[in-house]
N, C-alpha and C positions, 0 to 999 in steps of 0.2 A: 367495238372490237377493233381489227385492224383498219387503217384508214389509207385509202386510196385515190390515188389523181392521176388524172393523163389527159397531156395537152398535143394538141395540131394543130399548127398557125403557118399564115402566110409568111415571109419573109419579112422581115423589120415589122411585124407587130406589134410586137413588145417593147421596143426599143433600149432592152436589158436582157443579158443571158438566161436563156429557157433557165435553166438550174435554180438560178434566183426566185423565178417565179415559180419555179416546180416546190422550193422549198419554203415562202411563203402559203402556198395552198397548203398542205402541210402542216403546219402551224397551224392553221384552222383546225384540223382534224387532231390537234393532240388531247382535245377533252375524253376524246373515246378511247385513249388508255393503250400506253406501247412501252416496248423492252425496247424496239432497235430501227434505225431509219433507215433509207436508202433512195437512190434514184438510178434512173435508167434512161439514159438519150442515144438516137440513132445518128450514126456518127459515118456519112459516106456508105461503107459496104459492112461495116463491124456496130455495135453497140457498147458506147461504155457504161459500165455499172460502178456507181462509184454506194458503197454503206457498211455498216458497223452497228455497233453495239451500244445502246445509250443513249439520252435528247437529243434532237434535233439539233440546239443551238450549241451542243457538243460536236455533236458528232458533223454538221453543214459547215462547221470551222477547220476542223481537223482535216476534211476530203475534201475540203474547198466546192463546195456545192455551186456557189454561187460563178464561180468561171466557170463552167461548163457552160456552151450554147449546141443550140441547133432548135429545129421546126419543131421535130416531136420528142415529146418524153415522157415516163412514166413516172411517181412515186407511191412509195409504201411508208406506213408504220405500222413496224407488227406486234402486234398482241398475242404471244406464243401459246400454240396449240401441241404442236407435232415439235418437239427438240426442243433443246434450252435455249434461253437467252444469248445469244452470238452473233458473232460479225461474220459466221456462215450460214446461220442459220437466216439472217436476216434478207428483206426483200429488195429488189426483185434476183429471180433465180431464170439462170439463161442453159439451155443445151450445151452439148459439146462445141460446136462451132462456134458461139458465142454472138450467135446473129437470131437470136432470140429471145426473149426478156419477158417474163412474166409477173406479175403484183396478182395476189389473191385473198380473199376474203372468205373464210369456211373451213368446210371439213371435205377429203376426201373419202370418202369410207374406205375406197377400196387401192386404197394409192400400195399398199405392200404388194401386190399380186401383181399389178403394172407396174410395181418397181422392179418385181425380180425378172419379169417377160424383159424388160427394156435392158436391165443386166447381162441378160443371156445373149441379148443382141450386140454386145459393145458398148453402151452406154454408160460413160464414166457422172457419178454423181459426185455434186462437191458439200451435200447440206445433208440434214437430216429431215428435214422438212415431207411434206407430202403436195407443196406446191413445187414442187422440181419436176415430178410427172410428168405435168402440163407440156412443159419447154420440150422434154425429150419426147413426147407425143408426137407433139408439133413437128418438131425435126425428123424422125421417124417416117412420116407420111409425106413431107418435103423431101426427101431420099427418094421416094418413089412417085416425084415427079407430082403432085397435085399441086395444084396454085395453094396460094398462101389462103383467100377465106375456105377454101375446100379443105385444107389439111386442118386448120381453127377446126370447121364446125364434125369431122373425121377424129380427129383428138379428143372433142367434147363428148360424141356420142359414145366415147369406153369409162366415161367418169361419172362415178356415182357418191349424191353426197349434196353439201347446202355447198354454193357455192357463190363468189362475185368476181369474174376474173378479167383484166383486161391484160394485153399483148402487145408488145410492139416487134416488129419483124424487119430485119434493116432489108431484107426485098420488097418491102413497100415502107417506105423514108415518110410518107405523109399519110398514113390512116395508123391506127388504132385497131386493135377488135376486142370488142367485148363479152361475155355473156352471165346468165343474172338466173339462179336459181336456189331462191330463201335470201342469202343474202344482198344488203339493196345496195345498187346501182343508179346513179342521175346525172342525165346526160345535158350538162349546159351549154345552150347555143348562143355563139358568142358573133363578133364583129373580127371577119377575119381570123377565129381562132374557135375551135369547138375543145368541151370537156368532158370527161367520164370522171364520176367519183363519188365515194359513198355517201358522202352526204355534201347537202348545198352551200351550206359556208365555203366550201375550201373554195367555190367560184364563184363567192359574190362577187368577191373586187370586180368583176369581169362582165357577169353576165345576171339576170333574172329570168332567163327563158329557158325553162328547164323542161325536158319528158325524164318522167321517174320509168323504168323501166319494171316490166311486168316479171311473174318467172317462167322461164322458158325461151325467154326471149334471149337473142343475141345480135350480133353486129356487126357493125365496124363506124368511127369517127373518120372524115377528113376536115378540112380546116374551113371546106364549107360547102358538107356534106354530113347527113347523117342516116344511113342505111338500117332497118330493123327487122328481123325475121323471127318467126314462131314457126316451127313443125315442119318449114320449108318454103311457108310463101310468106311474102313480103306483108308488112305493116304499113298501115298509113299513118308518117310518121306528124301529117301537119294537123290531123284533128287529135293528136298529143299532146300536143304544146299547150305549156301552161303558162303565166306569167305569175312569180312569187312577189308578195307584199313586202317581206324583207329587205331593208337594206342591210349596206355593209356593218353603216354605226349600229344596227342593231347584233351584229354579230360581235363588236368589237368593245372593249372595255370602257372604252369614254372615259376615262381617269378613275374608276376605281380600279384597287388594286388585285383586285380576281373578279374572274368574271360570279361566282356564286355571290357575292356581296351585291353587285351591279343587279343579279338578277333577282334577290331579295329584294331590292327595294324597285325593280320593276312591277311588282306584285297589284302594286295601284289599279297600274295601266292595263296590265295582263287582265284581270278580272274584269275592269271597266269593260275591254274589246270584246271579251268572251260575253257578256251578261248583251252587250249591244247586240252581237252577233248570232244570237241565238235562232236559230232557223225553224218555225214556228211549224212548217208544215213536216221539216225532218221529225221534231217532238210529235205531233201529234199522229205517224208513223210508225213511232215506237210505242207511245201510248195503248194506241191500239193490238198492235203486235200482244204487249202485254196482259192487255185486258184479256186477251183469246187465249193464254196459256196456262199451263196447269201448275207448271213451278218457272222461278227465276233464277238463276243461275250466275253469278258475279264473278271474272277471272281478274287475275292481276297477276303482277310479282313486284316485289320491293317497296315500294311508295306507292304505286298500282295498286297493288294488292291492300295498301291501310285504306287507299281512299275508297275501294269497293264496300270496304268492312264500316265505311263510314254510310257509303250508300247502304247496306244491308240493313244499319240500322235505323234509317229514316224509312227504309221498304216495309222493314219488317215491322217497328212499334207505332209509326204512324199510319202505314197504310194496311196494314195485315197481310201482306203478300209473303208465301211460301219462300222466303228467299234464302239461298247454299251461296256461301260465300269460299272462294280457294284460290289457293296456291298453284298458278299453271300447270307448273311443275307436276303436278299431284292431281292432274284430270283425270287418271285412270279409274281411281275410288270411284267416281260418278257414273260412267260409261254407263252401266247394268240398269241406271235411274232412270235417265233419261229417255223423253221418249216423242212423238212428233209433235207441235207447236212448243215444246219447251225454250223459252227464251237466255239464252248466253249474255250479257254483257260483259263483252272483253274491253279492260284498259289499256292503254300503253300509249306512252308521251310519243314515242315513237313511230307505229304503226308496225314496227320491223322484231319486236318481241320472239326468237323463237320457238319458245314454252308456250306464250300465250297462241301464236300461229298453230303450233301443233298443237293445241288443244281445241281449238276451234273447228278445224279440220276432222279431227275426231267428230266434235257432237252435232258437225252440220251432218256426217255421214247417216248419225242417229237419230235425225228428223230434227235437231233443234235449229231456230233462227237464232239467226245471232246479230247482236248489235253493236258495234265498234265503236269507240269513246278515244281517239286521236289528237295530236297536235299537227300530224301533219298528214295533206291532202293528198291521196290518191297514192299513200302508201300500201303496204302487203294489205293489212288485216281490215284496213275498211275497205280494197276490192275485193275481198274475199267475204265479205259482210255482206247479209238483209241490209243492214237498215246503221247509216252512220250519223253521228254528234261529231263535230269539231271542236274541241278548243280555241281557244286566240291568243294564246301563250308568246306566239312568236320566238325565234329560235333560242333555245337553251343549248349552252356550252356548259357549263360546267356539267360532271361527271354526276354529283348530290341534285335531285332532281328539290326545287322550289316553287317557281311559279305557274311551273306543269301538274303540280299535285292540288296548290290553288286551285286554277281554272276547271280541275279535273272535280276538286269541289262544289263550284260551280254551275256544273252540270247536271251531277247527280241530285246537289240540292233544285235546281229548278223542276226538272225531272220529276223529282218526287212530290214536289208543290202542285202540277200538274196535273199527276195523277189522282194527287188529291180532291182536286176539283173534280175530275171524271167520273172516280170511286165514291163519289159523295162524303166524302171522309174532311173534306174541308168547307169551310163557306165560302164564298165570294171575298169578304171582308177577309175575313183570314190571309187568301189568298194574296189578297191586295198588300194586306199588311207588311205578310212574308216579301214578297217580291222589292217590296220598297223597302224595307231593312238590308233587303240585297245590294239595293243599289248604291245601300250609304257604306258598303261593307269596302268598297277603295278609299271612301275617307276615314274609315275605320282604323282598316288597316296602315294607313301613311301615320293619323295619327299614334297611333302604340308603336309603331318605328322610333318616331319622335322622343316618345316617352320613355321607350326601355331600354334603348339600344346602349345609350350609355355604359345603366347601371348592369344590362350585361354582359357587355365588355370587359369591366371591374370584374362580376362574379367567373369569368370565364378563368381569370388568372388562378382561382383557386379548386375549379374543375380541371384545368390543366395539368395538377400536380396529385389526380386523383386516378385509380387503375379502375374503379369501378363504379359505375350509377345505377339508381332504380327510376323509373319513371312510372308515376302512380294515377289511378282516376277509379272513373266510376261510368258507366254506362257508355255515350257515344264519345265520353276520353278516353276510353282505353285506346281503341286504334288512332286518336289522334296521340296516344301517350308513345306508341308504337313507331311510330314515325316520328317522333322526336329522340327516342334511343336510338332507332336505326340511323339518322344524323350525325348522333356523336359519335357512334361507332363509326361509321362508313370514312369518315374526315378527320375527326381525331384519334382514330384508334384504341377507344377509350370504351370499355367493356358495360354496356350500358342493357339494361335488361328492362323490359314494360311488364304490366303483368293489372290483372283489377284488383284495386287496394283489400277487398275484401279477402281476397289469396293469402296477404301478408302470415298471418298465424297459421297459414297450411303450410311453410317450411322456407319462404325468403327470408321471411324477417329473423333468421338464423345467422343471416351474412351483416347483419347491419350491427356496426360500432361505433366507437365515436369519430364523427369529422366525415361519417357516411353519407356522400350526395342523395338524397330523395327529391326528386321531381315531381309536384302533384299540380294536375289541371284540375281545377276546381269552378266546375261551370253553373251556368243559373239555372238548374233541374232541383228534381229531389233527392238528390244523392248530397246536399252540403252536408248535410248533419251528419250521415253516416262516413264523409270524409273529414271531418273536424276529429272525429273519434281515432282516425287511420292517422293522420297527422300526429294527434297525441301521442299515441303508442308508437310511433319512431322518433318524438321527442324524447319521451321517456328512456329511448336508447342509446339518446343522444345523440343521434345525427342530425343532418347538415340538413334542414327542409329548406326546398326552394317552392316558393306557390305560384300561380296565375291564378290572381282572386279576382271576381268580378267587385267593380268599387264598392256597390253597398254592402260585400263583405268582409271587406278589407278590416275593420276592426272586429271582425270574430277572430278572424285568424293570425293579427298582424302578433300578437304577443308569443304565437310557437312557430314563428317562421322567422330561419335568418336571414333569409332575403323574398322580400315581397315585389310580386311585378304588376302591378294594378293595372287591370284590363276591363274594356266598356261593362255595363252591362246590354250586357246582348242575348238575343230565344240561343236556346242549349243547340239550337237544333242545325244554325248557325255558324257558332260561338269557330269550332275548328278548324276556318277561313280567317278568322283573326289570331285562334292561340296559338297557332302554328310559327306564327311568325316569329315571337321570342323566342321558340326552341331551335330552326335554323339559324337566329344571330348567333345562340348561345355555343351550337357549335360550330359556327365557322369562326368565330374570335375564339375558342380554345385550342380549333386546330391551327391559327394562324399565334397563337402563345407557345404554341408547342415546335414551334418553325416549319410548321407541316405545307403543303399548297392543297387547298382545297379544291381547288381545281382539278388537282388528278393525282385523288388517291390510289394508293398502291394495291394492286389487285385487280384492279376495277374499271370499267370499262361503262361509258353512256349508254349504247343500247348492246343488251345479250343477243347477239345473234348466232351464237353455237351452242348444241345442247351440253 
């Protein structure tokens, strides 16, 4: 959602105007999806705000971003919640005096009712927004005489709602204040300069020593100082400190020309790090958790949500385990079921989800454990978790998540191989076997890069020119069918519907004519025959079949397919860590046919963090 920075540095640290650097960090944060930029520097006794409506590299030219200096500043990009898209509504939002400056991240709930209390008092608003509050809060309690963090944490306690807020106060020229509640906050310590901002790219260039802030907590930064409070006493803020694996080049595009392409074909490595990295004593943690419970429980949303449906089915047909697979969103249905040792696995690339947070929250109340499947450490929902799995993804920019739904496979498939061993459902050999087909799964996958990319590129130009797709399968393709629709939709625009082939003659295959895209995953189970039969009967209608045939059956199919993408043979069980990969080429080269940036689709935002 909205992306936020703020810096406090000694004098000549930079050896460039804060602005500059204020609006590179910034640039970092545009994969999380914005209408309008802005910045804020404390300038002597006043603060200027210099933003508008529109990109970054629009709007940082137009207001001249880049001369503005001084020690501290803030910026914004906002992802409109409260008010339209404008260069009033846009951030940061300062009080009457103008010695105030706020950037926010969330929702107020209750921002009308301390809008109209603060009206009655004189206070002139200039936005529509529900982060203007804050500033006249602020100012409010400042009027009567409280120091600046006293009036902060006095403004905080009237606000109710998901929040990420940081402040600049030109009565204090060198700190910052923060505070962090649902939505995330991280604080990078730097050399001569500290940072506040929602996520850690925006200070790589700078820094790898970060504390992720908890919720509840709040603040203040100076340039080389960082204060943390919970409930009124202080934090220990140096057993927080983390050091991140990331570098810059991993945040940055290295010559390809969007970062989702870049992160497709990091898919290798991503998989290789996760499969290395797996924490043996975490696993057998969960293992056991699960063995003691009476059902399993799988949350997601978006890509989350298929690769759970991916894990549901290796739970459910190889291991026999009770398993409810949902939509975050849509926790309430379950509330009545659940009951103590039930086990939750919540996904999210993020950790910061807040459907999947608030559903978790829910069914820990309900006696269930829950276990957290993450990309990133020591966010919301794996400290709020039993029992956590990491990823090795390393950071994802682009907006269409890829080698976080990988690794996210990854998981679940080792996970479930494991348990098989435990449950006596698998042999030793078995075991062995699986795990080693795992490990060839990064040369798997680089080679079918190799192999298809091209010819999907080619077929891209003729999806490009199409308003609608099916994407088709049988057993544990449908959710990977799922996630290849939600791609071309989310980036191309392009109305793309998944569904299990056997559906067709219950009422899609009413939509299909001729030159109609069909997408069928065709894996090595016992579903080929009955998908050779589903492929016919949209031949017969004429349309447009596209396959991922395993080679050896590639001539069953190759005579009713217009275009064939020959993929390994590989266990079904598998198979949706490698066929994955052709359906994100297929739509990022249609959305880049279409002059789209897939990088940041419209509407859409990296992580949801408002309901």
């Amino acid at each position: 959602m909205c992306g936020i920075i703020g810096i406090t540095s000694l004098q000549g640290n930079f050896r460039e105007p804060i602005g500059k650097v204020v609006r590179r960090c910034l640039e970092r944060l545009e994969y999380r999806g914005y209408d309008s930029v802005g910045i804020a520097v404390i300038k002597g006794s006043s603060i200027e705000v210099r933003k508008g409506k529109g990109k970054i590299a629009e709007v940082s030219v137009r207001l001249s971003f880049d001369e503005v200096d001084g020690l501290t500043a803030i910026g914004h990009t906002r992802w409109a919640t409260h008010g339209k898209p404008s260069d009033e509504n846009a951030h940061p939002h300062t009080d009457c005096t103008g010695r105030v400056a706020v950037v926010h991240n969330g929702i107020i709930s209750n921002f009308l009712e301390l809008k109209e209390e603060l009206i009655r008092k004189g206070h002139v608003f200039r936005s529509e927004t529900d982060t203007e509050v804050l500033a006249h809060l602020i100012e409010e309690y400042l009027k009567m005489g409280y120091k600046p963090f006293d009036a902060f944490k006095a403004a905080l306690s009237k606000i109710r709602g998901a929040y990420a807020f940081v402040v600049a106060m030109a009565q204090e020229p060198n700190r910052l204040y923060f505070a962090r509640n649902t939505s995330p906050l991280v604080i990078g310590i730097g050399n001569g300069a500290n940072f506040i901002a929602s996520d850690i790219p925006a200070f790589l260039e700078f820094t790898n020593t970060v504390i992720v802030l908890r919720d509840g907590e709040y603040g203040y930064i100076e340039p080389g100082k960082v204060y943390i409070e919970r409930d009124g006493l202080p934090v220990n803020v140096e057993e927080r400190i983390r050091l991140i694996s990331w570098t810059p080049e991993m945040a940055s595009k290295e010559g390809y020309p969007h970062f989702m392409l870049k992160e497709i074909h990091e898919q290798p490595i991503a998989i290789n790090s996760t499969l290395a990295g797996i924490d043996e004593k975490a696993f057998n943690e969960v293992i056991n958790a699960i063995l003691n419970s009476r059902k399993v429980f799988i949350l997601g949303a978006g890509t989350s949500y298929h690769a759970g449906l991916i894990g549901d089915y290796l739970f459910t047909s190889m291991l026999g385990l009770d398993t409810h697979t949902l939509i975050s969103s849509e926790y309430k249905k379950y509330l009545n079921s659940i009951s103590d040792g039930d086990i939750a696995i919540a996904i999210s690339q993020s950790g910061e989800t807040i459907d999947t947070l608030v559903a978790i929250r829910a069914f820990r109340e309900r006696g269930a454990k829950i276990v957290a499947v993450s990309n990133v450490i020591d966010s919301a929902i794996p400290r709020e978790s039993n029992y956590v799995i990491y990823t090795r993804a390393g950071p994802e920019i682009g907006v269409a998540a890829t080698k976080t739904f990988t690794t996210q496979l990854v998981v679940l498939t080792v996970l479930a191989l494991k348990m098989g061993i435990a449950m006596g459902k698998l042999t030793n050999n078995e075991y062995r076997d699986m795990m080693d087909l795992l490990n060839k799964v990064p040369n798997l996958v680089q080679g079918v890069m190799a192999s298809v990319e091209g010819k999907v590129k080619a077929l891209s130009g003729y999806i490009s020119r199409k308003q609608s797709a099916y994407y088709l399968s049988r057993g544990i393709g449908v959710p990977l069918s799922m996630e290849g629709a939600l791609k071309l939709k989310e980036i191309a625009y392009i109305h793309a519907e998944a569904y299990p082939a056997g559906e067709s003659k219950h009422g899609p295959i009413a939509l299909v004519e001729g030159g109609y895209p069909v997408v069928f995953s065709i894996l090595d189970d016992d579903n080929v025959d009955a998908l050779l039969g589903n492929v016919m009967e949209m031949k017969a209608r004429d349309a447009y079949t596209i396959g991922l045939v395993p080679e050896k059956y590639v001539g069953k199919f190759k005579e009713l397919l217009n275009v064939t993408l020959e993929m390994p043979n590989i266990d079904y069980r598998v198979a949706p860590i490698v066929y994955v990969v052709p359906m994100q080429l297929l739509a990022y080269y249609t959305a880049v046919a279409k002059g789209y940036d897939p990088d940041k689709p419209r509407n859409l935002a990296k992580t949801v963090t408002v309901e």
